[in-house]
ZABA-182510 format. One record per residue: x, y, z of N, C-alpha, C, O, CB in turn. Coordinates in steps of 0.001 Angstrom, whole numbers. Glycine has a CB too. Layout:
N
+---------+---------+---------+---------+---------+---------+---------+---------+---------+---------+---------+---------+---------+---------+---------+
:   neast :  nnorth :     nup :  caeast : canorth :    caup :   ceast :  cnorth :     cup :   oeast :  onorth :     oup :  cbeast : cbnorth :    cbup :
+---------+---------+---------+---------+---------+---------+---------+---------+---------+---------+---------+---------+---------+---------+---------+
:       X :       Y :       Z :       X :       Y :       Z :       X :       Y :       Z :       X :       Y :       Z :       X :       Y :       Z :
...
+---------+---------+---------+---------+---------+---------+---------+---------+---------+---------+---------+---------+---------+---------+---------+
//
This chain:
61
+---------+---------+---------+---------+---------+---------+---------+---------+---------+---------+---------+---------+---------+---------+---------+
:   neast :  nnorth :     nup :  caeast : canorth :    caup :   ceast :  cnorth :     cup :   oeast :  onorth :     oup :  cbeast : cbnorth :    cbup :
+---------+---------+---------+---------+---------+---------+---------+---------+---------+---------+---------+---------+---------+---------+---------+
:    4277 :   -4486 :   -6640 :    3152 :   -5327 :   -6283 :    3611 :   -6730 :   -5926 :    2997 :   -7333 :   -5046 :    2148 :   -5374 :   -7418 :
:    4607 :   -7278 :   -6520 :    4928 :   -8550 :   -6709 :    5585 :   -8458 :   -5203 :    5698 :   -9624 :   -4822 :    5861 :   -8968 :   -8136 :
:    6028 :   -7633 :   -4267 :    6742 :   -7648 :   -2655 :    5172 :   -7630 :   -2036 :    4856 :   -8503 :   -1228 :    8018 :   -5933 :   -2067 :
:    4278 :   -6680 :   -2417 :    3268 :   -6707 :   -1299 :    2547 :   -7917 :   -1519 :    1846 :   -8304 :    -584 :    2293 :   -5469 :   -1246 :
:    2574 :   -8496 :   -2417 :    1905 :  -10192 :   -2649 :    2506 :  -10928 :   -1514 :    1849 :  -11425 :    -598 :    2422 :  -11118 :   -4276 :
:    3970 :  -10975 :   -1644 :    4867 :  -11835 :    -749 :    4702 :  -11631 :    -137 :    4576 :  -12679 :     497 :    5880 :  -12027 :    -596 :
:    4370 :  -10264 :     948 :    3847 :   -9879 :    2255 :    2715 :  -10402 :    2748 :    2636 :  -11149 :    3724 :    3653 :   -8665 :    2318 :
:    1926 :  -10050 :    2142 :    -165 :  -10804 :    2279 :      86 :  -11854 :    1736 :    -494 :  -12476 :    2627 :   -1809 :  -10024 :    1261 :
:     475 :  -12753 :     980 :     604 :  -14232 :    1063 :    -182 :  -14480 :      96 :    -594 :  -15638 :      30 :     258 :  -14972 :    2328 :
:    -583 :  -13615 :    -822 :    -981 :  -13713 :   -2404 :      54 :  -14693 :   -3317 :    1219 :  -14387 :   -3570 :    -916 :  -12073 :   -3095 :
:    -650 :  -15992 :   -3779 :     260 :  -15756 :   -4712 :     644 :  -15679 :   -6198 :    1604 :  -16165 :   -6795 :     731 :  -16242 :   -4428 :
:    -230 :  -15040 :   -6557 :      20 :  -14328 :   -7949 :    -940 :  -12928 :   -8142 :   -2069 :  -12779 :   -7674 :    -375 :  -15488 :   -9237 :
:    -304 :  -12109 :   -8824 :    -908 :  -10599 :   -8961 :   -2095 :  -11101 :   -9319 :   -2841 :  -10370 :   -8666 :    -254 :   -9440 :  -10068 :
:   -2736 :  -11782 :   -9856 :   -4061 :  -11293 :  -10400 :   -4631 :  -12002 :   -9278 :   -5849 :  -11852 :   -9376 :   -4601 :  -11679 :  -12026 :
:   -4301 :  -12856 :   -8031 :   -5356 :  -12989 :   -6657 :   -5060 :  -12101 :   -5982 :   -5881 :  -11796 :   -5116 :   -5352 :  -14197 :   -5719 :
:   -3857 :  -11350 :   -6066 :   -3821 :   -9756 :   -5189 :   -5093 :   -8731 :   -5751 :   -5962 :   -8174 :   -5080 :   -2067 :   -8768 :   -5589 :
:   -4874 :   -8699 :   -7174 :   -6222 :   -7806 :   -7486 :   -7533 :   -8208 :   -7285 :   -8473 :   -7484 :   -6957 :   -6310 :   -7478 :   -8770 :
:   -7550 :   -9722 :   -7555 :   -9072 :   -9404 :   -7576 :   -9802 :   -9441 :   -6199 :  -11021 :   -9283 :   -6126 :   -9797 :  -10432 :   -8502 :
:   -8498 :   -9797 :   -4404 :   -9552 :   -9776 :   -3345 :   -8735 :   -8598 :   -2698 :   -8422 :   -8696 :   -1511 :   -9872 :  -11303 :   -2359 :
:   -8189 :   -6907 :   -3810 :   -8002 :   -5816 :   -3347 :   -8524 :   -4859 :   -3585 :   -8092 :   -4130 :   -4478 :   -7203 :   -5600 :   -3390 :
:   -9937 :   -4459 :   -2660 :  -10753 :   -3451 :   -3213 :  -10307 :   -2451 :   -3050 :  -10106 :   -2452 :   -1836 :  -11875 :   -3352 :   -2878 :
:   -9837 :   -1115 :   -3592 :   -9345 :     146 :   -3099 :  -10492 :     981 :   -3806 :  -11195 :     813 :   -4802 :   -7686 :     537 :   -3519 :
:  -10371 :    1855 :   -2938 :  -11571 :    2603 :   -2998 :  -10769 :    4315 :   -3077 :  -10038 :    4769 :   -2196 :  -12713 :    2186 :   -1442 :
:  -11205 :    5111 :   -4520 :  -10585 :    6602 :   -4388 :  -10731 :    7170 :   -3127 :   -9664 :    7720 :   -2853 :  -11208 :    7609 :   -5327 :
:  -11595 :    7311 :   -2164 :  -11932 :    8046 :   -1227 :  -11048 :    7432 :    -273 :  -10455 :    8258 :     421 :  -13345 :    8124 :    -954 :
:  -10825 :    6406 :     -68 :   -9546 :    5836 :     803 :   -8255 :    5843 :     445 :   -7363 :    5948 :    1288 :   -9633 :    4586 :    1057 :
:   -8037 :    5739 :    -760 :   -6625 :    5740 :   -1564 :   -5939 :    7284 :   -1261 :   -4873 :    7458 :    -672 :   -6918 :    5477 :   -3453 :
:   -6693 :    8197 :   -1732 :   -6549 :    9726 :   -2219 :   -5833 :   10582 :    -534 :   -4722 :   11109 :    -591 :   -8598 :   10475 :   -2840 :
:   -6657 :   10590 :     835 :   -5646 :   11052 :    1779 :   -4503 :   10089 :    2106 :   -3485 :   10403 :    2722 :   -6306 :   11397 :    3014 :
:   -4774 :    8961 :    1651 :   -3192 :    7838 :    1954 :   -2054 :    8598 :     955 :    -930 :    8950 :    1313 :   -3428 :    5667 :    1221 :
:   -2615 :    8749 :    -330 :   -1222 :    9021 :   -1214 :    -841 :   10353 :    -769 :     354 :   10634 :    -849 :   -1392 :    9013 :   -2976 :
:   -1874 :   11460 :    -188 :   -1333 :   12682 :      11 :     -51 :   12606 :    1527 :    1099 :   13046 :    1537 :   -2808 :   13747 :     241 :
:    -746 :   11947 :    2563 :     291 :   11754 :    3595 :    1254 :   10855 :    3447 :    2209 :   10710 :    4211 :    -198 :   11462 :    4695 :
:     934 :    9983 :    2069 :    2889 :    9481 :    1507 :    3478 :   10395 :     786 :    4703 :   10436 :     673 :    3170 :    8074 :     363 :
:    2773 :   11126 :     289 :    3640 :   12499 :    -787 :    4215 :   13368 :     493 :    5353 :   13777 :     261 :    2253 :   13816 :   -2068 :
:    3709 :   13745 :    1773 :    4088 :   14301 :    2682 :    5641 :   13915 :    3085 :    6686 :   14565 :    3131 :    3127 :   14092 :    3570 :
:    5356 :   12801 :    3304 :    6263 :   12026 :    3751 :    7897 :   11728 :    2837 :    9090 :   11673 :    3137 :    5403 :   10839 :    3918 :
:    7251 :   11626 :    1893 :    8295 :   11453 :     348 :    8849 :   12876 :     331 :   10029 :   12996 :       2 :    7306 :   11073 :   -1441 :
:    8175 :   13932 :     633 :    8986 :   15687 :     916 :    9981 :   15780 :    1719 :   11033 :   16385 :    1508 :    8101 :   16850 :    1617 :
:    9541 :   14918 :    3087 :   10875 :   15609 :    4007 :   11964 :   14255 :    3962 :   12671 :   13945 :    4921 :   10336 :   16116 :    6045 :
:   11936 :   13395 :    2408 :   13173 :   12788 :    2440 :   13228 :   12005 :    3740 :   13923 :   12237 :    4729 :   14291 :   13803 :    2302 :
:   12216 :   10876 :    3502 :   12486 :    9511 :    4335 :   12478 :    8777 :    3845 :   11730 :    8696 :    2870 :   11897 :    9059 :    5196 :
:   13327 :    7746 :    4218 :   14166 :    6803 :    3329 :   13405 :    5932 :    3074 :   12372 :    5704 :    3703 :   15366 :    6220 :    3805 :
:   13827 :    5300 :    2079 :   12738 :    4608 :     965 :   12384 :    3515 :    1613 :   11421 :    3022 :    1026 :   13283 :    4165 :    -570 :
:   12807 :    2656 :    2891 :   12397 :    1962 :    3535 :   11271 :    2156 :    4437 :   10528 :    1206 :    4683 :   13211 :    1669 :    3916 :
:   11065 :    3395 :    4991 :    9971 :    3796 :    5734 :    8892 :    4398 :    4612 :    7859 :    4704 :    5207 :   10455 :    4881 :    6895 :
:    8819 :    4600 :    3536 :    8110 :    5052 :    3184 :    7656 :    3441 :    2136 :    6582 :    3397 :    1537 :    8558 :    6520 :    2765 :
:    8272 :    2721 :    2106 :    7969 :    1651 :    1039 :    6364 :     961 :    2613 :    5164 :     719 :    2479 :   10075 :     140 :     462 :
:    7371 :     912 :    3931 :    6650 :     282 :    5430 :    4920 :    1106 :    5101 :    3759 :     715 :    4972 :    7774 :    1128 :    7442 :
:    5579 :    2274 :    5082 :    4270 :    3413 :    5385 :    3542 :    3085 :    3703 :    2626 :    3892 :    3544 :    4979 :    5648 :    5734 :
:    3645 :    2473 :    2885 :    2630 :    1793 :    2051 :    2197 :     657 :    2238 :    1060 :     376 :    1861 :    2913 :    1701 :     977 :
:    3077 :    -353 :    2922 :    2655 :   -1741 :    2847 :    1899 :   -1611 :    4459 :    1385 :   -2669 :    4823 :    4120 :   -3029 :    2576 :
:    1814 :    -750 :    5184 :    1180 :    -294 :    6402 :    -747 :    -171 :    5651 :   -1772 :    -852 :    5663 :    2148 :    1544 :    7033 :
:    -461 :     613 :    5322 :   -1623 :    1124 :    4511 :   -2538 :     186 :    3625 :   -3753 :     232 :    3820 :   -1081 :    2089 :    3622 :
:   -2015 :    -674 :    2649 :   -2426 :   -1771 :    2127 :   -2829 :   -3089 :    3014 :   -3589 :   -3935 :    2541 :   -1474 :   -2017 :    1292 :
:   -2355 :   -3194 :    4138 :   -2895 :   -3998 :    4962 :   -4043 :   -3448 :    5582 :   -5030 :   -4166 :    5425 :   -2026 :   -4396 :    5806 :
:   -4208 :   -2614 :    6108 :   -4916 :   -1522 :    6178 :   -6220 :   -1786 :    5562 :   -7015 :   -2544 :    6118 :   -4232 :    -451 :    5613 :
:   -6502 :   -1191 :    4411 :   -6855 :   -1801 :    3011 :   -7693 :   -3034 :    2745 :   -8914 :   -3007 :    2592 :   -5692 :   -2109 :    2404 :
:   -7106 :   -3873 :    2712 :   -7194 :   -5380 :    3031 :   -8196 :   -5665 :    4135 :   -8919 :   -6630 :    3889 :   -5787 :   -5954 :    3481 :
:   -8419 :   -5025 :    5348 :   -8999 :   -5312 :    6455 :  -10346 :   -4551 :    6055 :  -11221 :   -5182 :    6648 :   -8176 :   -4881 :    7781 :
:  -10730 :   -3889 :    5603 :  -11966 :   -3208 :    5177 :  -12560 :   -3949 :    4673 :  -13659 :   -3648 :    4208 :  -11963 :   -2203 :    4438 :
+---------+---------+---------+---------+---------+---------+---------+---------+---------+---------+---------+---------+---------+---------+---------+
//
């Protein structure tokens, strides 16, 4: 959490949480197509991108 702060320009976890609404119904197919992704062994850099992709994402809702 403390990298995706530095990314969005939060700066301290608890102003990341309180203006990050996540919602199960949005969260739940994101984690399944990162678990996808985490199967065929892609490197932890694209898959760290393909979360902080998503959380911006997120953020814009």
């Amino acid at each position: 959490m403390t990298e995706v702060g530095a990314i969005t320009g939060h700066k301290t976890l608890n102003i990341l949480r309180r203006y990050t609404r996540l919602r199960a119904d949005q969260i739940s197919p994101k984690m399944e197509r990162l678990a996808l992704q985490s199967a065929d062994n892609a490197p932890l850099e694209v898959q760290l991108a393909a979360v902080l992709k998503e959380l911006r994402l997120l953020r814009q809702m």
